[in-house]
Backbone bond lengths (Angstrom), bond angles and torsions (degrees), N, CA, C in turn:
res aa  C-N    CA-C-N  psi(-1)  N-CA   C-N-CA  omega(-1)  CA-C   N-CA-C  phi
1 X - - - 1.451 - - 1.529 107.73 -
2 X 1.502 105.69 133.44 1.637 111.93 177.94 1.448 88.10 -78.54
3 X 2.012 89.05 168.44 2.114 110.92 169.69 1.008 103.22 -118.45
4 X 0.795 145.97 148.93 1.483 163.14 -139.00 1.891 94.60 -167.77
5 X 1.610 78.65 130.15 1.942 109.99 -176.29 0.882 87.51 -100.45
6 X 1.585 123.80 113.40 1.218 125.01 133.83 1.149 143.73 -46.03
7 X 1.584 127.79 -17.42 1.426 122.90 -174.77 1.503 86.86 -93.23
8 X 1.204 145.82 13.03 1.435 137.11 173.05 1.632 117.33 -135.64
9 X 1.385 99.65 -10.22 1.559 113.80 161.41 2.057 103.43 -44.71
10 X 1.985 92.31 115.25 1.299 100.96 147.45 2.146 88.65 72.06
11 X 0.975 104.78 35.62 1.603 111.21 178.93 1.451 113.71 59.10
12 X 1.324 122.19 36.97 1.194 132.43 168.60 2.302 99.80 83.46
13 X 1.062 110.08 -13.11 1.429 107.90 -176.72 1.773 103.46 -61.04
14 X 1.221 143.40 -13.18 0.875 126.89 172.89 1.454 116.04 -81.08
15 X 1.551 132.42 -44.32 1.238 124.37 144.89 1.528 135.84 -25.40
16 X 1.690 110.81 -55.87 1.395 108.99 165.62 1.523 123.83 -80.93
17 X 1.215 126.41 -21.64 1.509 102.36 134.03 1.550 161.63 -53.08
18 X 1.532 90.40 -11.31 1.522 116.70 -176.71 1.963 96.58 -89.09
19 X 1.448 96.91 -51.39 1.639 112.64 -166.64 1.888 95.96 -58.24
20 X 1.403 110.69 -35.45 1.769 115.07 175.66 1.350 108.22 -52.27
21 X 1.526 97.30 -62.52 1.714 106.39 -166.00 1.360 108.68 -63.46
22 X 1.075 128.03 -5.68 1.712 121.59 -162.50 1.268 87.94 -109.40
23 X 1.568 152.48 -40.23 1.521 156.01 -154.99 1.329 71.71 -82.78
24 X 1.087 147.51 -86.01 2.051 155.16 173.42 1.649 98.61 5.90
25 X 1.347 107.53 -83.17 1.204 130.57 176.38 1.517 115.90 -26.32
26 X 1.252 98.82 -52.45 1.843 107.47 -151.58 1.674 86.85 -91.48
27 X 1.236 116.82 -62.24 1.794 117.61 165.72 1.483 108.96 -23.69
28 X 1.480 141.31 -46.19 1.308 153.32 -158.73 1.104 98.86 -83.51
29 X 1.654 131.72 -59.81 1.214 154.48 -155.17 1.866 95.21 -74.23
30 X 1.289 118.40 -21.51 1.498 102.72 -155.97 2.038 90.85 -122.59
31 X 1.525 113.29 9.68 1.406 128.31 -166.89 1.627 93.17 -77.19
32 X 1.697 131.38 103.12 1.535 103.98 165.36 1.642 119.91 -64.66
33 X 1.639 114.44 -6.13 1.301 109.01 166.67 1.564 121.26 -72.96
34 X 0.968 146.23 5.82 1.550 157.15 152.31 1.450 122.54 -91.43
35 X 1.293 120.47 146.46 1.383 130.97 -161.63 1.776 96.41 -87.17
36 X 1.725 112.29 130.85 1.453 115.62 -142.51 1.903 84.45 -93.50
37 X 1.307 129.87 0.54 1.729 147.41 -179.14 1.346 102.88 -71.35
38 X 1.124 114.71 -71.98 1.527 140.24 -177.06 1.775 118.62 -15.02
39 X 1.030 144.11 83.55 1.437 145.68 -160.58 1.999 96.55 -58.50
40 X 1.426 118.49 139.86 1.072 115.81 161.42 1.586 122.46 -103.10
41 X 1.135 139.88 155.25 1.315 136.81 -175.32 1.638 106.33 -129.77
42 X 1.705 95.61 149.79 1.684 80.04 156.94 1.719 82.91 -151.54
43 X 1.595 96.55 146.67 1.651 123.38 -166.83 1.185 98.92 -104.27
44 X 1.480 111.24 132.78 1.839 117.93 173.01 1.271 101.58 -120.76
45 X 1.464 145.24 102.03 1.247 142.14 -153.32 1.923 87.27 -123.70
46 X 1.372 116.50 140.58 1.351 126.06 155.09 1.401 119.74 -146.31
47 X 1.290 104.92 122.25 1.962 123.49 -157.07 1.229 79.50 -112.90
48 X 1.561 107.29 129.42 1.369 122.11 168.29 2.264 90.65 -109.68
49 X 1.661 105.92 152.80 0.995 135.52 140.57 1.314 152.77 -112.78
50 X 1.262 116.04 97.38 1.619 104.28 -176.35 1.199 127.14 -93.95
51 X 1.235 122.40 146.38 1.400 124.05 177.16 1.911 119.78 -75.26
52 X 1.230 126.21 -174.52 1.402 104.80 -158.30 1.313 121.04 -92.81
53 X 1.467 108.83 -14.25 1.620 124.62 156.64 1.487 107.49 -51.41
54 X 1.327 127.29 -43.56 1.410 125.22 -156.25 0.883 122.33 52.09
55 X 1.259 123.19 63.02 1.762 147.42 -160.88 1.741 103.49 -149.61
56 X 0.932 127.64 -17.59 1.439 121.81 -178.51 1.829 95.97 -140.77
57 X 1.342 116.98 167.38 1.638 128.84 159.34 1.458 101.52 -167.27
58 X 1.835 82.07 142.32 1.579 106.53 153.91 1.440 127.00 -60.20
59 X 0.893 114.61 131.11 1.464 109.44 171.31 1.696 112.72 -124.01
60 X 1.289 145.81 103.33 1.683 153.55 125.00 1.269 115.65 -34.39
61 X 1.204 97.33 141.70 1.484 95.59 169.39 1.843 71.48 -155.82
62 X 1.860 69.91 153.92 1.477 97.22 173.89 1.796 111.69 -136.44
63 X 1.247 117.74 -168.44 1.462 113.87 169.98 1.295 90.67 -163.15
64 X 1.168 123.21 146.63 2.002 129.94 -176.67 1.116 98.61 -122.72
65 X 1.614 147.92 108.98 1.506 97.90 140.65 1.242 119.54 -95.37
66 X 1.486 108.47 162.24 1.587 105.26 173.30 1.829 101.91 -104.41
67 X 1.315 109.93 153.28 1.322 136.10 -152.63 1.739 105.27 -118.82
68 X 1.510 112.71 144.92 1.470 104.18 173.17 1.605 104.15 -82.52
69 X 1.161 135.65 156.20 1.213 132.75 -174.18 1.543 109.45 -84.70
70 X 1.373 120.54 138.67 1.086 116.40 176.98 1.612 138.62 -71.71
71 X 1.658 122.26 109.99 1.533 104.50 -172.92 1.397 139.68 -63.26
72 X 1.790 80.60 142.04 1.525 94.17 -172.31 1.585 108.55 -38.54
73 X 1.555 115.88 -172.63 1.316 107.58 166.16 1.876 73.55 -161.82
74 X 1.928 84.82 149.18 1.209 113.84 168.60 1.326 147.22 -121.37
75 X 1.477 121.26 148.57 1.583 96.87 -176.29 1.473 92.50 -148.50
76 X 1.346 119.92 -171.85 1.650 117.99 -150.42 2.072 85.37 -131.32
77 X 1.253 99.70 141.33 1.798 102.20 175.66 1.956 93.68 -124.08
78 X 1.484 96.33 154.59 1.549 100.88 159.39 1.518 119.76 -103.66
79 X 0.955 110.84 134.41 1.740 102.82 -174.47 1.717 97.23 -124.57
80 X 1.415 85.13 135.92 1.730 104.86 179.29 1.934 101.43 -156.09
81 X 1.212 83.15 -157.30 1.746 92.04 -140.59 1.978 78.04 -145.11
82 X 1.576 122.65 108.49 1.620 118.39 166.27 2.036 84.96 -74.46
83 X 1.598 77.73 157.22 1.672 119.26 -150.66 1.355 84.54 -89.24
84 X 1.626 121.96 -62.52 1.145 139.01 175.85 1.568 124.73 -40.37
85 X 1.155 124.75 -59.20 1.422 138.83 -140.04 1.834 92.22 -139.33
86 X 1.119 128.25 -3.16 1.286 137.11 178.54 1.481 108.22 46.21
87 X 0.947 112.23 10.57 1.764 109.19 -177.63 1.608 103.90 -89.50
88 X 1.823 111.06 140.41 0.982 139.31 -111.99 1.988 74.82 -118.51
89 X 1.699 113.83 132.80 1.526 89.06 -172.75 1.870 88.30 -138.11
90 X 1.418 112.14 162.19 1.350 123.36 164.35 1.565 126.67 -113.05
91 X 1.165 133.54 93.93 1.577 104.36 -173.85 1.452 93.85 -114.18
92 X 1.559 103.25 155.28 1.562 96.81 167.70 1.384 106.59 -123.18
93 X 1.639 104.38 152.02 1.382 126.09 -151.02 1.451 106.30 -121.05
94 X 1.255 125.78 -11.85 1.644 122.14 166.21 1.466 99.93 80.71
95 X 1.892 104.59 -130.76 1.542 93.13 -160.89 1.677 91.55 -133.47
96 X 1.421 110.53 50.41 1.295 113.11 142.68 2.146 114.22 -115.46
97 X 1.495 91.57 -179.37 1.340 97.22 160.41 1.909 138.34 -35.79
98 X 0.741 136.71 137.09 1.383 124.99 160.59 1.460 140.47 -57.56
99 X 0.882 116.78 78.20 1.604 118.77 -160.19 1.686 104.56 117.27
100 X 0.888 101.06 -1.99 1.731 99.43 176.66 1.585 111.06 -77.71
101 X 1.313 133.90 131.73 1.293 121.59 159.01 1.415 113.74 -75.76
102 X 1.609 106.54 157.71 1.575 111.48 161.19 1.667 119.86 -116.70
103 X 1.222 112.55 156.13 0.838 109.79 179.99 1.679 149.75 -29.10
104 X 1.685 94.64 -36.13 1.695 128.38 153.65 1.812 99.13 -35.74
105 X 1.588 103.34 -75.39 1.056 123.26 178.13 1.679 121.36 -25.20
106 X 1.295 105.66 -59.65 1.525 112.90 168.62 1.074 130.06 -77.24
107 X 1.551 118.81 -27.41 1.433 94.72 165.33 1.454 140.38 -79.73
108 X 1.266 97.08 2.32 1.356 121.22 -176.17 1.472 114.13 -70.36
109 X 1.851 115.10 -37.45 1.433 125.74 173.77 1.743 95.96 -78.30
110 X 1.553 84.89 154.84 1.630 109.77 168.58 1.559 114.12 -89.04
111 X 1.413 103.91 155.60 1.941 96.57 179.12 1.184 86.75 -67.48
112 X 1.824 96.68 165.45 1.320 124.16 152.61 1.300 114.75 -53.89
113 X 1.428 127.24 146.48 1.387 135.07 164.81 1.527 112.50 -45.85
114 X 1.309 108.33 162.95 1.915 105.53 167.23 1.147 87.06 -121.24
115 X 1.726 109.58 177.16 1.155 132.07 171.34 1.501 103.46 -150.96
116 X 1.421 109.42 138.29 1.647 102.95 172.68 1.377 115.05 -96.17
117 X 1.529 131.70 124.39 1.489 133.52 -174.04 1.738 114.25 -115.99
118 X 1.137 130.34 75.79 1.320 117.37 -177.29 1.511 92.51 99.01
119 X 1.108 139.73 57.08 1.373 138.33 -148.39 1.431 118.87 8.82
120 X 1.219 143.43 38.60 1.634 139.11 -169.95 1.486 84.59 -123.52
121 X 1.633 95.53 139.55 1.552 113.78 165.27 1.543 103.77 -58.02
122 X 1.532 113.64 150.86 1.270 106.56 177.60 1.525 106.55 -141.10
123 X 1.109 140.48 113.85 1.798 137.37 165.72 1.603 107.32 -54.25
124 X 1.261 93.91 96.53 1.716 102.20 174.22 1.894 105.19 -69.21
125 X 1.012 109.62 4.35 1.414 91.78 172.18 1.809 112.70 -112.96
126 X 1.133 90.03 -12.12 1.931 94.76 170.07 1.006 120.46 -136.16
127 X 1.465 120.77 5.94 1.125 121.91 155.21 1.506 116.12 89.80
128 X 1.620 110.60 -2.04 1.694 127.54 165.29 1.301 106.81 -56.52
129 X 1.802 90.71 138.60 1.854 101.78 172.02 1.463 91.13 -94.04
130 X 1.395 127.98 157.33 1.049 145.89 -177.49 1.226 101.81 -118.52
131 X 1.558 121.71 134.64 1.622 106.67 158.10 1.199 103.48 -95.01
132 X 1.133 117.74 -42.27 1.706 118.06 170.79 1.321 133.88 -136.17
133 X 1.052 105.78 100.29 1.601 124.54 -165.10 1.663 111.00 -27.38
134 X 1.022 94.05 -69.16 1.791 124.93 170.27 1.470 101.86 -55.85
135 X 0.862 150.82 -64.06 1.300 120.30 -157.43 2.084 101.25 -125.18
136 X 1.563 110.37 154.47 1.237 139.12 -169.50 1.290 96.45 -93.53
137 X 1.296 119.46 139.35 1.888 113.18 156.46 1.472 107.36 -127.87
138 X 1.362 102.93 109.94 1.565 113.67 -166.54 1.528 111.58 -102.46
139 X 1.299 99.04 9.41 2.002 107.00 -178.37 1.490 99.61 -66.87
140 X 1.040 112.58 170.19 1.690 144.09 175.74 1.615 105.42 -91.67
141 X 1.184 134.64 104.63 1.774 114.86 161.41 1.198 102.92 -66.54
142 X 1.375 104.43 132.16 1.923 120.51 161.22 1.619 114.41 -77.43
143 X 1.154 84.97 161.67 1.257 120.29 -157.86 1.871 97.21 -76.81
């Protein structure tokens, strides 16, 4: 029985198919999007053919690897139906409430306008008197 070198088997292409599948492998292996459980493989398959003399053969070679599959990822939608216009709608809302804004959300709007009425700040959009625009007073009056 002949030996056969693999790093020169088939003009060295069986090596650099092996050297592909393994960069595959190790890329997969180091993915935090793939499940870190998951066994990886890599397949070296070589199908010989002979013709009917049995004096010459084909030889294939292949290399597979198999891969952990990449995880899904999820997110949550609201589905409703406008009341108005009956058209049928999806939004997705992530991992707050439905109809809740987030913070993203608000900073994105501009304040309401003021208006001064009798000199008092005023929220022209709700119609709040302000005593002071600028500042909140979130104390408790005592008792």
């Amino acid at each position: 029985m002949s030996s056969v070198n693999l790093e020169t088997f088939a003009g060295g292409a069986l090596q650099e198919k092996f050297d592909d599948a393994m960069g595959k492998v190790l890329a997969n292996l180091m993915d935090p999007n793939t499940p870190w459980k998951n066994k990886r493989k890599i397949t070296v398959e070589v199908t010989f053919e002979q013709n009917e003399d049995r004096d010459d053969s084909t030889v294939n070679v292949s290399v597979v690897p198999k891969l952990a599959p990449v995880k899904p990822v999820s997110t949550r939608m609201a589905i409703g139906k406008d009341l108005k216009t009956g058209e049928v709608f999806a939004e997705e809302y992530g991992s707050q409430c439905r109809g809740q804004m987030s913070l993203e959300d608000y900073q994105g709007q501009q304040e309401a306008p003021m208006a001064s009425v009798d000199g008092k700040a005023v929220d022209t959009a709700t119609g709040e008197v302000m005593e002071d625009p600028q500042v909140l007073n979130f104390r408790q009056k005592q008792a």
